[in-house]
C-alpha positions in Angstrom: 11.8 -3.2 -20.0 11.8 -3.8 -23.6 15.1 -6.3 -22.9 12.9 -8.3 -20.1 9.7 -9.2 -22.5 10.8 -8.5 -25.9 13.0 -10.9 -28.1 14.8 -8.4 -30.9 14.2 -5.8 -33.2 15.7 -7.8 -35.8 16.1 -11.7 -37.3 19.5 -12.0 -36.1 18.6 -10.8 -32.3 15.4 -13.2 -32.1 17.4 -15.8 -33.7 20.1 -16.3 -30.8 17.1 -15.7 -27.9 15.5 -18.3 -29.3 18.6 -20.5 -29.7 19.4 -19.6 -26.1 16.0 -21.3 -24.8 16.4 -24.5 -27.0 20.1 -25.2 -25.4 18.0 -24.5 -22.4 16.4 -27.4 -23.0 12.7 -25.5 -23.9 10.2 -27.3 -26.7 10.7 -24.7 -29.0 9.1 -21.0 -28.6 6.0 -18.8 -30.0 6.6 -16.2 -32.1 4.3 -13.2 -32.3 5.3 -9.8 -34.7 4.3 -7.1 -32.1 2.5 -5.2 -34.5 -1.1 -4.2 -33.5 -3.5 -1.3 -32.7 -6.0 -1.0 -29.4 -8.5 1.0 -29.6 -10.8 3.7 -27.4 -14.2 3.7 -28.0 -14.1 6.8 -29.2 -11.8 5.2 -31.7 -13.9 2.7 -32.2 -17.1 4.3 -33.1 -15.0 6.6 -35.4 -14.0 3.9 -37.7 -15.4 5.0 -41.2 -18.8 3.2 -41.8 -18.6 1.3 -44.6 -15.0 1.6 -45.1 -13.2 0.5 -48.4 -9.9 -1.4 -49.0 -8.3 1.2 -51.0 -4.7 1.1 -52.7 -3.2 2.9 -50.0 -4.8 0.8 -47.3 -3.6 -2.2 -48.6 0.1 -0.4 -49.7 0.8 1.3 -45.9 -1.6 -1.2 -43.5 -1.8 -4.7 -44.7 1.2 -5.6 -46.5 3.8 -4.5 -43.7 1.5 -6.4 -41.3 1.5 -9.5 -44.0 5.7 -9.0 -44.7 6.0 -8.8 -40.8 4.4 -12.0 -40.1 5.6 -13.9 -43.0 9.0 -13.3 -42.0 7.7 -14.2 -38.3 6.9 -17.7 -40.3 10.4 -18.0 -41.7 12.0 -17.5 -38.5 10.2 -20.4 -36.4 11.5 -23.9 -36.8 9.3 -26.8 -37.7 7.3 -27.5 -34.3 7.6 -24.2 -32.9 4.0 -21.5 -32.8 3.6 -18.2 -34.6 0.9 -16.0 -32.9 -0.7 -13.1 -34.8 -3.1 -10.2 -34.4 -5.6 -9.5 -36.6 -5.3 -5.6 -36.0 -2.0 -5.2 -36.7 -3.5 -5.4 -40.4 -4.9 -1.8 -39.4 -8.0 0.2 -40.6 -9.8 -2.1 -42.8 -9.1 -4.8 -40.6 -10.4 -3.0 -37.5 -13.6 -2.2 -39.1 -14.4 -5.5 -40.5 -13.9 -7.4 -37.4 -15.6 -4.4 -35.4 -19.2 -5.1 -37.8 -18.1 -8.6 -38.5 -17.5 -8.8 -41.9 -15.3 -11.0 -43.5 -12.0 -10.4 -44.6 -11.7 -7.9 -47.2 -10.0 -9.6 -50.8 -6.2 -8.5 -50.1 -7.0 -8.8 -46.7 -7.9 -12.4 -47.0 -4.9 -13.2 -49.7 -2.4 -12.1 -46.9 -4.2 -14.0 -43.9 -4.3 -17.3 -46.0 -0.8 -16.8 -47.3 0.6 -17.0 -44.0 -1.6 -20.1 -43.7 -0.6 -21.9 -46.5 3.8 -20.9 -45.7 3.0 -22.1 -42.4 1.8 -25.7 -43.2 4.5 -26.0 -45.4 7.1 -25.2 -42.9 5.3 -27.8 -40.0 4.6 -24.2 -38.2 1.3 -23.7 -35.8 -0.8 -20.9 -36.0 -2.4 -19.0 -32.9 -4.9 -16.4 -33.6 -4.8 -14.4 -30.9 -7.7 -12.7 -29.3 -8.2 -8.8 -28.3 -10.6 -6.5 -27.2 -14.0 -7.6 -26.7 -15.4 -5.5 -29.3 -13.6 -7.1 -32.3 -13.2 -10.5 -30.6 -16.5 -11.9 -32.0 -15.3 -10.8 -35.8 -11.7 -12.5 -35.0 -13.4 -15.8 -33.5 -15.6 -15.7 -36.9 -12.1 -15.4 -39.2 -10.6 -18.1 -36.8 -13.3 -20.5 -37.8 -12.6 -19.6 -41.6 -9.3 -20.4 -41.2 -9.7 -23.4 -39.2 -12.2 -25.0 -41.4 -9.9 -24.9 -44.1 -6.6 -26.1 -42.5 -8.0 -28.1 -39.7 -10.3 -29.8 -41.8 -10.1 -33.7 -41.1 -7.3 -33.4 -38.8 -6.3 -35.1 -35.7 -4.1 -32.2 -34.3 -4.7 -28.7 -34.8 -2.4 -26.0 -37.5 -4.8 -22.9 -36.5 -5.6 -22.3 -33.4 -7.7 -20.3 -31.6 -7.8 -17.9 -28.4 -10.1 -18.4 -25.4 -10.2 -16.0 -22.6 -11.3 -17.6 -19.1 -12.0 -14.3 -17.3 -14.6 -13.8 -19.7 -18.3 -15.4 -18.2 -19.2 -16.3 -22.1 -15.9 -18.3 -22.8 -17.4 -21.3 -21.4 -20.3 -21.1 -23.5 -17.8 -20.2 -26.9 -15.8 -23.1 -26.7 -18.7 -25.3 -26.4 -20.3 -23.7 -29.4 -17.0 -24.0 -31.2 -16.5 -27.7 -30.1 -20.0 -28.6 -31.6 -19.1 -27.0 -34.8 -15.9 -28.9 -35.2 -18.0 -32.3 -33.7 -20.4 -31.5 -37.0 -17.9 -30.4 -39.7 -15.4 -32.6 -38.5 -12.3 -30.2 -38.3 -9.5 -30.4 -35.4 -10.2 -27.6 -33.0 -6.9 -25.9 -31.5 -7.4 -24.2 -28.0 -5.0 -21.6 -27.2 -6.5 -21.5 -23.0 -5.5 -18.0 -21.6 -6.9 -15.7 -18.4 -7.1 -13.2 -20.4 -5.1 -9.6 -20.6 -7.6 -6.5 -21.6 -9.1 -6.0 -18.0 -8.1 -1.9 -19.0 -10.1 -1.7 -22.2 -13.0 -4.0 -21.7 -16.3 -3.6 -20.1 -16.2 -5.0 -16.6 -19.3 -6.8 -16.4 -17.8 -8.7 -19.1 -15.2 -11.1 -16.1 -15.9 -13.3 -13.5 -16.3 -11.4 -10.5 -13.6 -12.8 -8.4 -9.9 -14.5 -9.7 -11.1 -17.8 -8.2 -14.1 -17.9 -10.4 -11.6 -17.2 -13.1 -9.2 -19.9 -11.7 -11.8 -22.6 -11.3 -13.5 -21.5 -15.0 -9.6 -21.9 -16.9 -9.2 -25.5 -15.0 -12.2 -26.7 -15.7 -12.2 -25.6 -19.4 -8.2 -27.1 -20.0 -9.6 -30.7 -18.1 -12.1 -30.7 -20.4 -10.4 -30.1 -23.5 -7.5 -32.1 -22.4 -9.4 -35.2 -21.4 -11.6 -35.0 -24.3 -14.7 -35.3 -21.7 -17.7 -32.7 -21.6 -18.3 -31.7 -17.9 -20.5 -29.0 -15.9 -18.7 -26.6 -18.1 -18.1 -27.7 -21.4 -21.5 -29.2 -22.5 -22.0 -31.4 -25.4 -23.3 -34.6 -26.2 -22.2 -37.7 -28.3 -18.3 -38.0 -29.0 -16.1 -35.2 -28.2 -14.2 -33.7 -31.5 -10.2 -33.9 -32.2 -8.6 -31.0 -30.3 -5.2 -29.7 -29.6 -4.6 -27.4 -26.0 -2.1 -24.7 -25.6 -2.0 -24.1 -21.4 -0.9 -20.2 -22.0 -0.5 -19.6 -18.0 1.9 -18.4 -15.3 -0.4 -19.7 -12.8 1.8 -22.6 -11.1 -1.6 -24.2 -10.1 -3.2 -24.7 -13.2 0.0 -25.9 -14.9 0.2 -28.6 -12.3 -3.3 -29.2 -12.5 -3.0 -30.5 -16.3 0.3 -31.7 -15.6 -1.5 -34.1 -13.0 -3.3 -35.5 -15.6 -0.9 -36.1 -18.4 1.0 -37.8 -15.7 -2.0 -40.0 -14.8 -2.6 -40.8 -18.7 -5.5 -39.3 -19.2 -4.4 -36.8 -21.5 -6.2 -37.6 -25.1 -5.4 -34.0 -26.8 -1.9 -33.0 -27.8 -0.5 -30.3 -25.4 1.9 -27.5 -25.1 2.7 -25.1 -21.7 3.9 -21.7 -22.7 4.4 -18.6 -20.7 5.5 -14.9 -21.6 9.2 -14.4 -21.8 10.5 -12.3 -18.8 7.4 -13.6 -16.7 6.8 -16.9 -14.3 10.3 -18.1 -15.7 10.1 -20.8 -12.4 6.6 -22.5 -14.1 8.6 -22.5 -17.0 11.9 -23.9 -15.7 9.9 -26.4 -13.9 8.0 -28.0 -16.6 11.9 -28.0 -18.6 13.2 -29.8 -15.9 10.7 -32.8 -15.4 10.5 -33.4 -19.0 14.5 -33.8 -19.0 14.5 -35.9 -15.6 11.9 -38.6 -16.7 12.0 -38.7 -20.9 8.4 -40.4 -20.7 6.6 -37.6 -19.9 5.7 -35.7 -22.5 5.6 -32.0 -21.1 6.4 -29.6 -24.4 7.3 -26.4 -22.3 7.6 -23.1 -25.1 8.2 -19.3 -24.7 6.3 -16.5 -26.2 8.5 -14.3 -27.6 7.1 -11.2 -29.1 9.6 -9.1 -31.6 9.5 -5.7 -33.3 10.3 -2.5 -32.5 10.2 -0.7 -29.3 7.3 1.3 -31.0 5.5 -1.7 -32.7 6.0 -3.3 -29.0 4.4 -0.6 -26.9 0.4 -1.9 -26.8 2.3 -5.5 -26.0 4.4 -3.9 -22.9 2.0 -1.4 -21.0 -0.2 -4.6 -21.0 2.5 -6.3 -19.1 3.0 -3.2 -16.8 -0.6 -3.5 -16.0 0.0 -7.2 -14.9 2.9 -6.8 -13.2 1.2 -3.6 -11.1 -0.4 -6.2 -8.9 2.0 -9.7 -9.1 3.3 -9.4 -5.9 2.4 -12.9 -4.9 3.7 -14.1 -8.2 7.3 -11.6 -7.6 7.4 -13.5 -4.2 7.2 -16.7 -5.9 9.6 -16.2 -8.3 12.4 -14.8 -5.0 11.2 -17.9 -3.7 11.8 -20.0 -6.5 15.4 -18.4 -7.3 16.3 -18.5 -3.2 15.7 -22.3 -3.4 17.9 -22.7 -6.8 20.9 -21.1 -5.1 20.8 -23.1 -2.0 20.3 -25.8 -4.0 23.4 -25.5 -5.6 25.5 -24.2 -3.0 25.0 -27.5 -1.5 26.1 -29.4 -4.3 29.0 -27.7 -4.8 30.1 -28.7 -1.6 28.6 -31.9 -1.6 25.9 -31.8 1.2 22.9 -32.1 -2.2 
């Protein structure tokens, strides 16, 4: 399991996965240090109120979490993603973002250090997002961060994390957009479903997958296009923004492929999918960007690394999703059934 979704424990193992999806012919690859903590709520609410950064926080919580990540940094390749938790910083980060506080002074030295190595190495930064109950604190530190490295940008270094099953996330991202339309900073869209359906409140999702699936369209046309719509409200001239599509859904991939084929595409844009999962979407996208060299179609892999422990929170989330992908499990037999006929008949001449 941990050989299917994870990329090494180690920078020579992650080095030759991810030199084994560039001969592929992939864009280049996102790398996220697996380290991270979800909580209960009874977890949650035992947080220490008012909680201190104390030597042995900073010694045992944030700097393996800061070392972790900056050697994440070092090991992408200009152009290529780092995505990073803010928990994995542990205790003091958890209660800050739980009461939304700002970043505590270490704290706040290690997030912009891995800022500042990043621009330097032409690396992009995506702040992922987690459970609901710390996710307004981590959109709040996004901003920070974006502000400061985004500021008078066309394209995006920090990016952000927007979940679609979530009702609000149409109302975030147009709240976000007007702050970047005001303080004129590049806003970077990291566009997911979203994948803590086991440890949020359900009232908190659209009540059907194809109120999810029409919400994640609409939100990647808009972003894509630069237009407001139905969804995406705004007025006067949309702000620079940069789109990550982070889907397996073969739908919505086409969808936005559709219209960076039709040239209406006005934001920058990258497809990424999990490693181990919808490796057809993936393919796909590799193999019309090679076939027709105009197209711009930037296909990446997520690849997460760390120890089988470190990985754990990462890999029962992708049991849970996998629990119930029999339609996508068909698809990919499907997929891999038409690939073999494919080349059976060219190797005997009938393709």
């Amino acid at each position: 399991f941990y050989a299917q979704f994870c990329a090494g424990e180690n920078p020579a193992e992650i080095k030759a996965t991810i030199a084994g999806l560039k001969h592929i012919g992939f864009t280049g690859v996102i790398l996220n240090y697996a380290r991270e903590v979800v909580l209960t709520e009874d977890q949650a609410g035992a947080l220490k109120n008012g909680a201190m950064e104390t030597e042995e926080c900073i010694r045992n919580e944030i700097v393996p979490w800061a070392q972790g990540t900056l050697e994440t940094v070092r090991m992408a390749e200009p152009g290529d993603f780092v995505a990073l938790k803010f928990t994995g910083a542990g205790s003091i980060a958890l209660y800050q973002l739980k009461d939304r506080l700002p970043p505590s002074p270490a704290l706040y030295k290690s997030i912009d250090s891995i800022c500042q190595l990043a621009q330097e190495r032409g690396v992009r930064l995506l702040f992922d997002a987690e459970q609901d109950m710390l996710q307004d604190g981590i959109d709040d530190w996004t901003l920070e961060f974006t502000r400061k490295y985004n500021k008078g940008l066309g394209e995006a270094v920090i990016f952000g994390t927007y979940q679609a099953y979530k009702k609000n996330c149409p109302e975030v991202l147009s709240r976000h957009l007007a702050l970047a339309q005001v303080e004129y900073f590049a806003l970077g869209v990291k566009l997911v479903r979203g994948a803590y359906l086991n440890s949020d409140p359900p009232e908190l999702f659209h009540d059907t997958k194809e109120e999810t699936d029409a919400c994640y369209d609409s939100l990647a046309a808009s972003v894509l296009t630069r237009q407001w719509n139905a969804d995406v409200k705004g007025e006067g001239e949309y702000p620079a923004t940069s789109l990550v599509i982070a889907s397996h859904n073969a739908e919505s991939v086409r969808r936005s492929r559709a219209i960076c084929d039709a040239g209406r595409a006005k934001s920058d844009i990258a497809f990424a999918q999990l490693q181990g999962m919808a490796d057809e979407v993936s393919c796909e996208l590799v193999e019309a960007g090679q076939a027709d060299k105009t197209k711009v179609l930037p296909a990446y892999k997520y690849l997460v690394w760390g120890t089988t422990g470190e990985c754990m929170k990462y890999l029962l989330r992708r049991a849970h999703e996998n629990k119930d992908a029999v339609q996508r499990t068909k698809g990919s037999r499907d997929a891999l059934w038409y690939e073999l006929v494919r080349r059976c008949k060219s190797a005997v001449g009938l393709a």
